[in-house]
PDBQT receptor file of N, H, CA, C and O in Angstrom, charges set to zero:
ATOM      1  N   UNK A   1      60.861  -6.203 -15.424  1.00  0.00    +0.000 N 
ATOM      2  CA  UNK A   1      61.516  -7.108 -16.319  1.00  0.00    +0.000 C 
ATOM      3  C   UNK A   1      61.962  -8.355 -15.571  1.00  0.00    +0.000 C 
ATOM      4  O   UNK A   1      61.710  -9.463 -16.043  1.00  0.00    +0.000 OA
ATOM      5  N   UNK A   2      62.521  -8.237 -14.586  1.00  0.00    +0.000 N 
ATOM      6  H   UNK A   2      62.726  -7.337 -14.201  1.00  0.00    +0.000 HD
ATOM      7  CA  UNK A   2      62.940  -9.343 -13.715  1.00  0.00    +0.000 C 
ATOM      8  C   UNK A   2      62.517  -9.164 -11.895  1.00  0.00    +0.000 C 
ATOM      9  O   UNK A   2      62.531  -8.113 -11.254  1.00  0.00    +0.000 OA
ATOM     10  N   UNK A   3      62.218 -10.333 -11.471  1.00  0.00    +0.000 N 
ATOM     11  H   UNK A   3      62.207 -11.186 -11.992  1.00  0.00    +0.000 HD
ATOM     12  CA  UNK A   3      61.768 -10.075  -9.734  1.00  0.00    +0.000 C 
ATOM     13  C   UNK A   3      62.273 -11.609  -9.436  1.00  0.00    +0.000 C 
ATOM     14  O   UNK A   3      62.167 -12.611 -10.144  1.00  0.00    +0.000 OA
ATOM     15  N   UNK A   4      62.758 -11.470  -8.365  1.00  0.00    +0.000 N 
ATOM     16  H   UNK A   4      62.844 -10.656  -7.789  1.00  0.00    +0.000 HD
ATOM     17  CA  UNK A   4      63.664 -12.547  -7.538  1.00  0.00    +0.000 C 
ATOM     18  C   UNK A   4      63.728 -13.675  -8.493  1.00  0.00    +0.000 C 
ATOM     19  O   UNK A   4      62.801 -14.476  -8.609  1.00  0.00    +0.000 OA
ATOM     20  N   UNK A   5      65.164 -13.757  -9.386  1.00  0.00    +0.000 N 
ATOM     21  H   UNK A   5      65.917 -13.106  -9.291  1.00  0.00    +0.000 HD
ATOM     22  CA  UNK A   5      65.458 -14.114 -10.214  1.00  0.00    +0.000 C 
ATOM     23  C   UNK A   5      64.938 -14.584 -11.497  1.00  0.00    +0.000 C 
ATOM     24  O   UNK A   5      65.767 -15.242 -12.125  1.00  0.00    +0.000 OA
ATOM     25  N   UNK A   6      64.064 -14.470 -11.935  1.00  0.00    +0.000 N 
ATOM     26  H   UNK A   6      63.390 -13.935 -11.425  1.00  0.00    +0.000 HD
ATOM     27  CA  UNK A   6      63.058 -14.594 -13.295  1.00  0.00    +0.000 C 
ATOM     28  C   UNK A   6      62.436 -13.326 -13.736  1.00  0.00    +0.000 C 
ATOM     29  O   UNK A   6      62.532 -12.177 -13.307  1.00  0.00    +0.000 OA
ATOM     30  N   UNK A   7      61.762 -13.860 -14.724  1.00  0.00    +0.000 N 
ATOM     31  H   UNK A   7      61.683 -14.794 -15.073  1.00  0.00    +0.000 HD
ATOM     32  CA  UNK A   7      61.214 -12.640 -16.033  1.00  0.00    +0.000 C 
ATOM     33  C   UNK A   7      60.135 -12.741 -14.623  1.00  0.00    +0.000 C 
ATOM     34  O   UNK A   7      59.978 -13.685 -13.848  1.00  0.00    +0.000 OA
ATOM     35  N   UNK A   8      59.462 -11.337 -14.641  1.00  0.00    +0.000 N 
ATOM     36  H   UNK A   8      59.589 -10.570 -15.269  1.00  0.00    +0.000 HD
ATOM     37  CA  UNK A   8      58.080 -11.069 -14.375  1.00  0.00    +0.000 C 
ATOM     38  C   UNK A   8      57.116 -11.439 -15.148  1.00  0.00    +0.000 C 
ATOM     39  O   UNK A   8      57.031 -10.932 -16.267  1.00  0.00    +0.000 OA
ATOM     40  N   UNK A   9      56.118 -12.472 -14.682  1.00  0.00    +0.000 N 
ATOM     41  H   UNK A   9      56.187 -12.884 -13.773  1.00  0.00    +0.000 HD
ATOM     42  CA  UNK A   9      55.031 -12.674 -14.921  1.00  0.00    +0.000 C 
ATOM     43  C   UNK A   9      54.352 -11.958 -16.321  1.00  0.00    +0.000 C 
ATOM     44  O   UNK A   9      53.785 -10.942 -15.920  1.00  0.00    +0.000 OA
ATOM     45  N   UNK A  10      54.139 -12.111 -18.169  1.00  0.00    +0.000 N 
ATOM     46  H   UNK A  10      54.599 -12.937 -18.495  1.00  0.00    +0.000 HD
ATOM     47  CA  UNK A  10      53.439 -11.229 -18.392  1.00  0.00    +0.000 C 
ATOM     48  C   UNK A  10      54.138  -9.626 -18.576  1.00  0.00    +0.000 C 
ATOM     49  O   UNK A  10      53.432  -8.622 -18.674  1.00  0.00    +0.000 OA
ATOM     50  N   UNK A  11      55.616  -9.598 -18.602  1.00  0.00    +0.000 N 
ATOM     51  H   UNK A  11      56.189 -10.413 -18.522  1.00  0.00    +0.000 HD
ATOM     52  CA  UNK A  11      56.417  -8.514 -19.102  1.00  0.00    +0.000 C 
ATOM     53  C   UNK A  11      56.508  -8.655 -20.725  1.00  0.00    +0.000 C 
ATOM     54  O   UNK A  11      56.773  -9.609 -21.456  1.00  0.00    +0.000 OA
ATOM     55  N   UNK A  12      56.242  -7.569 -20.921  1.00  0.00    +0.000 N 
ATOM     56  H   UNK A  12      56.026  -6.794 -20.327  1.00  0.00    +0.000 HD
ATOM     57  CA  UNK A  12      56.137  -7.013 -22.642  1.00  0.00    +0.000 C 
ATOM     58  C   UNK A  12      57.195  -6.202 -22.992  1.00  0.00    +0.000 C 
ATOM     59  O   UNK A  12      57.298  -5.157 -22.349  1.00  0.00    +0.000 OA
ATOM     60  N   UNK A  13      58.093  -6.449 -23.945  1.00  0.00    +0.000 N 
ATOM     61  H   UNK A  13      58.009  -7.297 -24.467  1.00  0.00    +0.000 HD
ATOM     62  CA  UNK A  13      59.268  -5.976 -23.692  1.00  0.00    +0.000 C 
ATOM     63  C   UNK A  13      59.111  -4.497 -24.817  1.00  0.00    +0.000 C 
ATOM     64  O   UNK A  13      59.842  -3.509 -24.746  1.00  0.00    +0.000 OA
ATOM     65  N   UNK A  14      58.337  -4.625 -25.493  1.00  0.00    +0.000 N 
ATOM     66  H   UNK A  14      57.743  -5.427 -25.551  1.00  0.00    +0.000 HD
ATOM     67  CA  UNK A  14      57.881  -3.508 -26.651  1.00  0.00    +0.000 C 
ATOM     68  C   UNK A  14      57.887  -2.235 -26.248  1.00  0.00    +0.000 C 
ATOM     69  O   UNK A  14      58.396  -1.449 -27.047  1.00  0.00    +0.000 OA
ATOM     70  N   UNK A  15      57.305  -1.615 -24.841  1.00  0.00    +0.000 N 
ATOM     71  H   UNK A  15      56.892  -2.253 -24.192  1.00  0.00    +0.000 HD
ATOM     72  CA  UNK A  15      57.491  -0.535 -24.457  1.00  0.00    +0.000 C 
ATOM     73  C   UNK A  15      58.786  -0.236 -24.272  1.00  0.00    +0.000 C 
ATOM     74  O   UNK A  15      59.260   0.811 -24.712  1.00  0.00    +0.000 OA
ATOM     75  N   UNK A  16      59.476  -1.097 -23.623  1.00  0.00    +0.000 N 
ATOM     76  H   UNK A  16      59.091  -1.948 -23.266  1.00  0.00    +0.000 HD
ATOM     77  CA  UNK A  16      61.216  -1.190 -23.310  1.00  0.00    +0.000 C 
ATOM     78  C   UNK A  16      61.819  -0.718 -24.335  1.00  0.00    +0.000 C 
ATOM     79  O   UNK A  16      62.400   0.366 -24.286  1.00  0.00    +0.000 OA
ATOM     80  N   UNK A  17      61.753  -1.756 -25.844  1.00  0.00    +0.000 N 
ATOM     81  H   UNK A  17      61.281  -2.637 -25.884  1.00  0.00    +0.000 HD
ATOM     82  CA  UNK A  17      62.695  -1.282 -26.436  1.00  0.00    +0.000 C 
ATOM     83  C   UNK A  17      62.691  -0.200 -27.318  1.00  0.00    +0.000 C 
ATOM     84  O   UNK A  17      63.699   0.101 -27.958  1.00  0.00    +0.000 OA
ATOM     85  N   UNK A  18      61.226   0.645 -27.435  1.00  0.00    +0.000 N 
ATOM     86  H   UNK A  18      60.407   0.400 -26.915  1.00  0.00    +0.000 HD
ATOM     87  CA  UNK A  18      60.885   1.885 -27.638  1.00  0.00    +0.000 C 
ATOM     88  C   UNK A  18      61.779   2.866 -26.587  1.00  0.00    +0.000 C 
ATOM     89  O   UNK A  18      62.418   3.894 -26.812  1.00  0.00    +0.000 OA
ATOM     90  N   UNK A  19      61.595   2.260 -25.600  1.00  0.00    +0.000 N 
ATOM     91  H   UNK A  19      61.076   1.424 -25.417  1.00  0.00    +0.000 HD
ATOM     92  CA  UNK A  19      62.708   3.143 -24.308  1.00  0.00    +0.000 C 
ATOM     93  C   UNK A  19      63.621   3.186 -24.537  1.00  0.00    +0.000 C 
ATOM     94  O   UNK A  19      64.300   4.203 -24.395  1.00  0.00    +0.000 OA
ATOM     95  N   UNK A  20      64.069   2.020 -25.025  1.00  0.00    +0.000 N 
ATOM     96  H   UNK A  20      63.517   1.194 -25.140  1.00  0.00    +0.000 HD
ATOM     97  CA  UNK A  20      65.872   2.499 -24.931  1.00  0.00    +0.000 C 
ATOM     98  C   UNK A  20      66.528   2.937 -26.377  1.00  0.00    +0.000 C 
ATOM     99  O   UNK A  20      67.733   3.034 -26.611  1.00  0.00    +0.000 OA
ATOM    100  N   UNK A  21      65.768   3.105 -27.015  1.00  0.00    +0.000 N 
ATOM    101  H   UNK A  21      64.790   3.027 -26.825  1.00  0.00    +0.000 HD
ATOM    102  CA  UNK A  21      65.883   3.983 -27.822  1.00  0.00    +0.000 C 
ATOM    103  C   UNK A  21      66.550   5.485 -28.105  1.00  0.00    +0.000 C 
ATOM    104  O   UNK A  21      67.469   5.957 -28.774  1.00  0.00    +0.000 OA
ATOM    105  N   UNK A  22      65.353   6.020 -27.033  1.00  0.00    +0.000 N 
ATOM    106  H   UNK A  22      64.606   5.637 -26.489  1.00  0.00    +0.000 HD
ATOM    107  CA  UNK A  22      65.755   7.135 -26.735  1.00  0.00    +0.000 C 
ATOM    108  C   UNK A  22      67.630   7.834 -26.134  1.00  0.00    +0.000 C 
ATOM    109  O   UNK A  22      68.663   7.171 -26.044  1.00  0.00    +0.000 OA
ATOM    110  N   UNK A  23      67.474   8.986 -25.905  1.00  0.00    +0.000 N 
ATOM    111  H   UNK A  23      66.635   9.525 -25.979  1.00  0.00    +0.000 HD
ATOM    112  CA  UNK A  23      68.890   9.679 -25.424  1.00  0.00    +0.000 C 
ATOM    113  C   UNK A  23      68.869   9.466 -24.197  1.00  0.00    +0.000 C 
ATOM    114  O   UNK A  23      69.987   9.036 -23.914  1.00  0.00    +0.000 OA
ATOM    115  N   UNK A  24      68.077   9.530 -23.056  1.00  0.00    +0.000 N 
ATOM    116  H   UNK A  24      67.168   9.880 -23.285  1.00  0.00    +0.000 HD
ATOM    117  CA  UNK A  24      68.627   8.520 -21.768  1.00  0.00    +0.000 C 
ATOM    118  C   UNK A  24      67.714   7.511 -21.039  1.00  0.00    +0.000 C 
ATOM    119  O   UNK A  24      66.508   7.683 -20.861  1.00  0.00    +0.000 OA
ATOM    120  N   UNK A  25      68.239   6.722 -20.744  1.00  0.00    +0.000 N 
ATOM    121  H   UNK A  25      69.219   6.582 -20.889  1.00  0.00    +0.000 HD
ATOM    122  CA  UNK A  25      67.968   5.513 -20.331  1.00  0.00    +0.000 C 
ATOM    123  C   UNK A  25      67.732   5.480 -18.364  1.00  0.00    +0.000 C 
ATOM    124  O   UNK A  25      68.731   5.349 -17.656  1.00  0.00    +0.000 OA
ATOM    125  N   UNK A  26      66.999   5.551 -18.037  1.00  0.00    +0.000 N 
ATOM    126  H   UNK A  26      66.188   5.658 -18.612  1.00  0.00    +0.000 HD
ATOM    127  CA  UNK A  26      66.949   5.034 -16.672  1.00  0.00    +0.000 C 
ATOM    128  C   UNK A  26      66.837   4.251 -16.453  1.00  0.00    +0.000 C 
ATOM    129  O   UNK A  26      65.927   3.692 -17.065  1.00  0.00    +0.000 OA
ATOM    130  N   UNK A  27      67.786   3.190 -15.140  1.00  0.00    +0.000 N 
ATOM    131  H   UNK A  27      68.526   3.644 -14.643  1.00  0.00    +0.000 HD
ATOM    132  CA  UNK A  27      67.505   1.891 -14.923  1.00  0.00    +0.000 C 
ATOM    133  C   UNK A  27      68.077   2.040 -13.498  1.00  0.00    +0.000 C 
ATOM    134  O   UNK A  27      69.095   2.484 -12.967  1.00  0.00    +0.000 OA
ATOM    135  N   UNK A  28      66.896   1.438 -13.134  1.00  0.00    +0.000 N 
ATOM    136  H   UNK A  28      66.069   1.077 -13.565  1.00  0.00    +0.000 HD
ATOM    137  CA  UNK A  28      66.522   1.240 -11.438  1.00  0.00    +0.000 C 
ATOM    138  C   UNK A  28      67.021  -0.378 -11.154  1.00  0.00    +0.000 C 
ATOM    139  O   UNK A  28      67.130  -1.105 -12.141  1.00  0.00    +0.000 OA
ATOM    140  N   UNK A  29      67.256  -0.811 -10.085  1.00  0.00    +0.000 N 
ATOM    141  H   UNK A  29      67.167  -0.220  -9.284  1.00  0.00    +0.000 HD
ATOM    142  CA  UNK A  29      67.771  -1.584  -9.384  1.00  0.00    +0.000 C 
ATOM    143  C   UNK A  29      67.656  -1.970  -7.959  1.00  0.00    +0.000 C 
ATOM    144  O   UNK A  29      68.307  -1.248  -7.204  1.00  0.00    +0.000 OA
ATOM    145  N   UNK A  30      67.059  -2.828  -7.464  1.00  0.00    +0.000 N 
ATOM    146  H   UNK A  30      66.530  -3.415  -8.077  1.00  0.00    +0.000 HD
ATOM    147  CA  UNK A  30      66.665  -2.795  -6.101  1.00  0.00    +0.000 C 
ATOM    148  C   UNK A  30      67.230  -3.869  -6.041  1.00  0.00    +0.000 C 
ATOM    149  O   UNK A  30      66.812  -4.859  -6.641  1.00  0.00    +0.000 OA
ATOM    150  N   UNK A  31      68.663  -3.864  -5.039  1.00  0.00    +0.000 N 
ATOM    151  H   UNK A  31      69.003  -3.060  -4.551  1.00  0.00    +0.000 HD
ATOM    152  CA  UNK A  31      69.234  -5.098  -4.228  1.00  0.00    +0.000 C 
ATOM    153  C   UNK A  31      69.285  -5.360  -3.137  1.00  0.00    +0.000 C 
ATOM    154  O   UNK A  31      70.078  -6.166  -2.651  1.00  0.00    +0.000 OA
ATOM    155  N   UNK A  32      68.120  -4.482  -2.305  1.00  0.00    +0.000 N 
ATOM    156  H   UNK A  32      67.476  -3.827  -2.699  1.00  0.00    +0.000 HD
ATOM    157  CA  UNK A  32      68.120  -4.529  -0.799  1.00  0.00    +0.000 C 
ATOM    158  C   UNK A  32      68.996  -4.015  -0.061  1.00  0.00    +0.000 C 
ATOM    159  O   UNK A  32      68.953  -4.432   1.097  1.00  0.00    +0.000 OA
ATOM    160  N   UNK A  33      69.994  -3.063  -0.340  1.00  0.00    +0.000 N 
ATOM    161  H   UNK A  33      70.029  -2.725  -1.280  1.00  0.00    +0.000 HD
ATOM    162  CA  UNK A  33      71.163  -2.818   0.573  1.00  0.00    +0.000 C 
ATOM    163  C   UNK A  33      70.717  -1.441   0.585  1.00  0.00    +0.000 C 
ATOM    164  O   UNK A  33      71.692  -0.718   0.376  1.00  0.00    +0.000 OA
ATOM    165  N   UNK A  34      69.651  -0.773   0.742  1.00  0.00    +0.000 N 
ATOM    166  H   UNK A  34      68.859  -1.359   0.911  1.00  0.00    +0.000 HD
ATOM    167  CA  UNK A  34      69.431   0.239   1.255  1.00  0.00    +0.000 C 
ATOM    168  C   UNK A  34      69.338   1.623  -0.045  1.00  0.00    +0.000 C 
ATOM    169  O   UNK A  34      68.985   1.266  -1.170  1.00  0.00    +0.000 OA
ATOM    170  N   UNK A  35      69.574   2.728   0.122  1.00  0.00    +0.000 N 
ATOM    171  H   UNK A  35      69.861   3.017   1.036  1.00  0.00    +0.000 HD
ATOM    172  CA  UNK A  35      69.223   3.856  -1.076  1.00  0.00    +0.000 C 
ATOM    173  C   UNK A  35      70.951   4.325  -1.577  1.00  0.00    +0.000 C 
ATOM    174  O   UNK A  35      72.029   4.341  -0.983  1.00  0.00    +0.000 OA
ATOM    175  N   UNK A  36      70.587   4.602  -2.698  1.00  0.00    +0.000 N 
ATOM    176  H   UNK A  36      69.711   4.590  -3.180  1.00  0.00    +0.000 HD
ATOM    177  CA  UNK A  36      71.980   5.002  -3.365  1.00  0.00    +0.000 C 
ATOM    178  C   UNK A  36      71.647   5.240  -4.749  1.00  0.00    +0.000 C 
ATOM    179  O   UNK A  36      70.920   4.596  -5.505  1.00  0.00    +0.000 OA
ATOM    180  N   UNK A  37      72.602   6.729  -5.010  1.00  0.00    +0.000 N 
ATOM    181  H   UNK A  37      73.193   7.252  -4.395  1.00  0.00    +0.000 HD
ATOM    182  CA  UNK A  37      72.368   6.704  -6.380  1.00  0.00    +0.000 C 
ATOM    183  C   UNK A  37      73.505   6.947  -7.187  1.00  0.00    +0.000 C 
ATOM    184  O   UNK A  37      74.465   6.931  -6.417  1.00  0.00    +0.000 OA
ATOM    185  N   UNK A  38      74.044   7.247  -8.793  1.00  0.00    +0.000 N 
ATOM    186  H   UNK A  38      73.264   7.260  -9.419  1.00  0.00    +0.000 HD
ATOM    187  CA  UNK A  38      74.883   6.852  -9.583  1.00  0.00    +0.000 C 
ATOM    188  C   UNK A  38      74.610   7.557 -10.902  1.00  0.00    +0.000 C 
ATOM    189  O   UNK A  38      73.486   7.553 -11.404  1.00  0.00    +0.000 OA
ATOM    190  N   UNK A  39      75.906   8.310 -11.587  1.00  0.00    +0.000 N 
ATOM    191  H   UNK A  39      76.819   8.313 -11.179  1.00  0.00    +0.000 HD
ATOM    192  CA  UNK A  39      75.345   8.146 -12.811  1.00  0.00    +0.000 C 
ATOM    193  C   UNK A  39      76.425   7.442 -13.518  1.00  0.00    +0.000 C 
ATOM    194  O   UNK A  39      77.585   7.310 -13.127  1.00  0.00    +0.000 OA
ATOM    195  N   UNK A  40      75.743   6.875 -14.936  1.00  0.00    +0.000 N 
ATOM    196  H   UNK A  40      74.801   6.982 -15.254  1.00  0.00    +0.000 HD
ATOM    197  CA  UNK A  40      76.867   6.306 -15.268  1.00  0.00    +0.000 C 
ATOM    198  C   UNK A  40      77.018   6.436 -16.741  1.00  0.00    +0.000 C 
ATOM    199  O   UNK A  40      76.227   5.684 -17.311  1.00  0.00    +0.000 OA
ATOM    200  N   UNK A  41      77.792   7.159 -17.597  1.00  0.00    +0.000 N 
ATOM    201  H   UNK A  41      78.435   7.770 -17.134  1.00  0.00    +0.000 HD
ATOM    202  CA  UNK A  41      78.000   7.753 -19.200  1.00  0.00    +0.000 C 
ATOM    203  C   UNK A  41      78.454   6.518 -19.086  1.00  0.00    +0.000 C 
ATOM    204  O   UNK A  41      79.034   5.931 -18.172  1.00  0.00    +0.000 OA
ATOM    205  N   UNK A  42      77.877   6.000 -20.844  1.00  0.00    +0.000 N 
ATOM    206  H   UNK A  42      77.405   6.476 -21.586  1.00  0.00    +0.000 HD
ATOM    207  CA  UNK A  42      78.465   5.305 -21.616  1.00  0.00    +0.000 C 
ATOM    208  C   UNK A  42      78.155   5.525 -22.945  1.00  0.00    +0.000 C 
ATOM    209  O   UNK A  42      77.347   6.376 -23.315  1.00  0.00    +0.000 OA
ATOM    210  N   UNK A  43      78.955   4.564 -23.891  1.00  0.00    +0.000 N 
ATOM    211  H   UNK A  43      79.611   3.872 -23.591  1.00  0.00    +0.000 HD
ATOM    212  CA  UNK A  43      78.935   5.310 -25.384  1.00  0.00    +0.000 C 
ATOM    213  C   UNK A  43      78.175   4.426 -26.096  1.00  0.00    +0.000 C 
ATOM    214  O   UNK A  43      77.363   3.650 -25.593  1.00  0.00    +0.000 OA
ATOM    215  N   UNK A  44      78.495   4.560 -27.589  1.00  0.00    +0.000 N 
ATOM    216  H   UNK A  44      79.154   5.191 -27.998  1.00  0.00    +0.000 HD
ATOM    217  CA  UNK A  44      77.631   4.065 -28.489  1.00  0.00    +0.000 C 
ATOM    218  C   UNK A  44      78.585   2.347 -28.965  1.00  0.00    +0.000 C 
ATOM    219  O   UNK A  44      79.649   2.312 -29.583  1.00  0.00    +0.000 OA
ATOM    220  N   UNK A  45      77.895   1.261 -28.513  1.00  0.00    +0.000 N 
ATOM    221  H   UNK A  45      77.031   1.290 -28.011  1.00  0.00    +0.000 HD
ATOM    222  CA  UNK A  45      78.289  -0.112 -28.529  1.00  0.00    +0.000 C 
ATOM    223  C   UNK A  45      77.676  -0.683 -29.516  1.00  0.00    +0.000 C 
ATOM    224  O   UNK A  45      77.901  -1.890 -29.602  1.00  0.00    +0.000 OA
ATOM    225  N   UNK A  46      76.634  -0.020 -30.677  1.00  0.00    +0.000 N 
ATOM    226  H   UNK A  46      76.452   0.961 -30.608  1.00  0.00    +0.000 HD
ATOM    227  CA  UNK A  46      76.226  -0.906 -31.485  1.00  0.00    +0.000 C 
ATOM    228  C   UNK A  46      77.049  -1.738 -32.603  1.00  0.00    +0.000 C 
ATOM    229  O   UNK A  46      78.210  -1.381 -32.807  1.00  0.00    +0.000 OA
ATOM    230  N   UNK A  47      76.602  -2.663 -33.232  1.00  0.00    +0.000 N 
ATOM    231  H   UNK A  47      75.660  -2.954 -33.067  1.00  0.00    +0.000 HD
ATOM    232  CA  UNK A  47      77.461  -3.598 -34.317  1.00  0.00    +0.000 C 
ATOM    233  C   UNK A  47      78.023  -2.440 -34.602  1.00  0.00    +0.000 C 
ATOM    234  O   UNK A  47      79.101  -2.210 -34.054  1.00  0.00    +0.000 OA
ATOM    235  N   UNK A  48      77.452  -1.420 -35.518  1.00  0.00    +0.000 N 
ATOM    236  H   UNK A  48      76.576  -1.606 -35.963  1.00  0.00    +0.000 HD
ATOM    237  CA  UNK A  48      78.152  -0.459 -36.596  1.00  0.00    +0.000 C 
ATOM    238  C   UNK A  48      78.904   0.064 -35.578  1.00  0.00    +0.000 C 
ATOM    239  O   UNK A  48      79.480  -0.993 -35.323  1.00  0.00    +0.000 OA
ATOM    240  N   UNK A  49      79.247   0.638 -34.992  1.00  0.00    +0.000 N 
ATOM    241  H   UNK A  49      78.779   1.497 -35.200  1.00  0.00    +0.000 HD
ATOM    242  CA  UNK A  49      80.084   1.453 -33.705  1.00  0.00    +0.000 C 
ATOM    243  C   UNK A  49      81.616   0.178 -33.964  1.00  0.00    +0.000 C 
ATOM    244  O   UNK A  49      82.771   0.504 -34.237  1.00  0.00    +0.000 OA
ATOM    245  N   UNK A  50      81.191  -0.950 -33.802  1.00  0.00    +0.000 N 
ATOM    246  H   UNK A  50      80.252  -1.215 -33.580  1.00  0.00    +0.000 HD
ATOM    247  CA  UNK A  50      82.226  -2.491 -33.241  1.00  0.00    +0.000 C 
ATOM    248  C   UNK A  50      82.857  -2.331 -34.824  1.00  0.00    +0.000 C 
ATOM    249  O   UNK A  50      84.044  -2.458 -35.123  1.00  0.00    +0.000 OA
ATOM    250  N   UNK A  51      81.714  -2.012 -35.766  1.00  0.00    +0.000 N 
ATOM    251  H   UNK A  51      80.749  -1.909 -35.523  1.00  0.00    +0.000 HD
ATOM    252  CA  UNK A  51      82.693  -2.655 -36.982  1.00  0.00    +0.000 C 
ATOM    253  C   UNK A  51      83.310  -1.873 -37.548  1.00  0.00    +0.000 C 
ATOM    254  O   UNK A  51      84.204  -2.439 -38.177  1.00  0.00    +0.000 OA
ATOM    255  N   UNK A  52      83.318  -0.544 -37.706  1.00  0.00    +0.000 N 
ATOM    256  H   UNK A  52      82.591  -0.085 -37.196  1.00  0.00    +0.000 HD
ATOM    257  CA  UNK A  52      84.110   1.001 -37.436  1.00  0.00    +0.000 C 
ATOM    258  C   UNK A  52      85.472   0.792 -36.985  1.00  0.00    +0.000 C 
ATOM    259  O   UNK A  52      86.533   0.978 -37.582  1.00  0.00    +0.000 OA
ATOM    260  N   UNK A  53      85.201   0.307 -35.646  1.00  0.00    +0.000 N 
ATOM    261  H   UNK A  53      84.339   0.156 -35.161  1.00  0.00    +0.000 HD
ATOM    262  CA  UNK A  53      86.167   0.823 -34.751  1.00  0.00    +0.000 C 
ATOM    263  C   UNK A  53      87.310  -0.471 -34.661  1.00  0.00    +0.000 C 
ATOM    264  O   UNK A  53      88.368  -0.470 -34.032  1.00  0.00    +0.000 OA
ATOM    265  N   UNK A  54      86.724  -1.580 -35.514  1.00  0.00    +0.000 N 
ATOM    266  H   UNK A  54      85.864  -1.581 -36.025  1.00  0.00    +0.000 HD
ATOM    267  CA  UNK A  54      87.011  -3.061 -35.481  1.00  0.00    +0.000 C 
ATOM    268  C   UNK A  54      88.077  -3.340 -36.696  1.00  0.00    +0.000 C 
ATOM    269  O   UNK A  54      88.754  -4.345 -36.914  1.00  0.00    +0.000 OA
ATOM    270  N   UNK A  55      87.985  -2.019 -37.457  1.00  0.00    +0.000 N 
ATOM    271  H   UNK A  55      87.436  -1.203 -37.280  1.00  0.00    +0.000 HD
ATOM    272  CA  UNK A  55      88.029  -2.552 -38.739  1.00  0.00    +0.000 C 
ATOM    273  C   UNK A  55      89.404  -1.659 -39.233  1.00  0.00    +0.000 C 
ATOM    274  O   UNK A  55      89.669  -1.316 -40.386  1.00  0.00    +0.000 OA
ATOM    275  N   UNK A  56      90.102  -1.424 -38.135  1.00  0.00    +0.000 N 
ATOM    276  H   UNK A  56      89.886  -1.702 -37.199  1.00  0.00    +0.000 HD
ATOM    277  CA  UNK A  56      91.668  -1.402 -38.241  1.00  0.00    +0.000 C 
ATOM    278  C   UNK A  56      92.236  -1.099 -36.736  1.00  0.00    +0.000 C 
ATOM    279  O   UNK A  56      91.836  -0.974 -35.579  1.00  0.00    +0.000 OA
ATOM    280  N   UNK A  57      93.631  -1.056 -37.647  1.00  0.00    +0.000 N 
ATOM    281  H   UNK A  57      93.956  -1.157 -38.587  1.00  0.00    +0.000 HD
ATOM    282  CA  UNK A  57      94.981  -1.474 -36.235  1.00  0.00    +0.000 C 
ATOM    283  C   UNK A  57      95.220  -0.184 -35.429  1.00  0.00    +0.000 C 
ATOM    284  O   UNK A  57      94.702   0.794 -35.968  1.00  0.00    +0.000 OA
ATOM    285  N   UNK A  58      95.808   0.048 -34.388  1.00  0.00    +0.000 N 
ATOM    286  H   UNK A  58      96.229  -0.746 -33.951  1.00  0.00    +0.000 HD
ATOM    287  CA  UNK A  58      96.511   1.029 -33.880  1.00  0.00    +0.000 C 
ATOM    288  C   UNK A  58      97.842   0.773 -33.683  1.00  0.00    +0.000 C 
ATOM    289  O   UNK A  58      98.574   1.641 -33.209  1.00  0.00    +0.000 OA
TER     290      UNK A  58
């Protein structure tokens, strides 16, 4: 998707967003500082999730 700061050449994003679709998501990252790994839970951020949760006080 991206290589030393720009889109890659000829990236099709259609397979992607079939990907992230799915229940988990892998995303790789290469910043040169050597090997490391991470997991990281997160929740559901869509509009409907925002306007739910948006749409009163505590």
């Amino acid at each position: 998707m991206a290589r030393e700061g720009g889109v890659v050449p000829g990236y099709d994003e259609t397979p992607v967003v079939a990907h992230m679709k799915g229940r988990e998501v892998m995303i790789e990252v290469n910043i040169g500082l050597g090997r490391g790994k991470a997991t990281v839970w997160t929740c559901d951020l869509t509009h409907g999730y925002i306007d739910i949760n948006g749409s009163y006080r505590s």
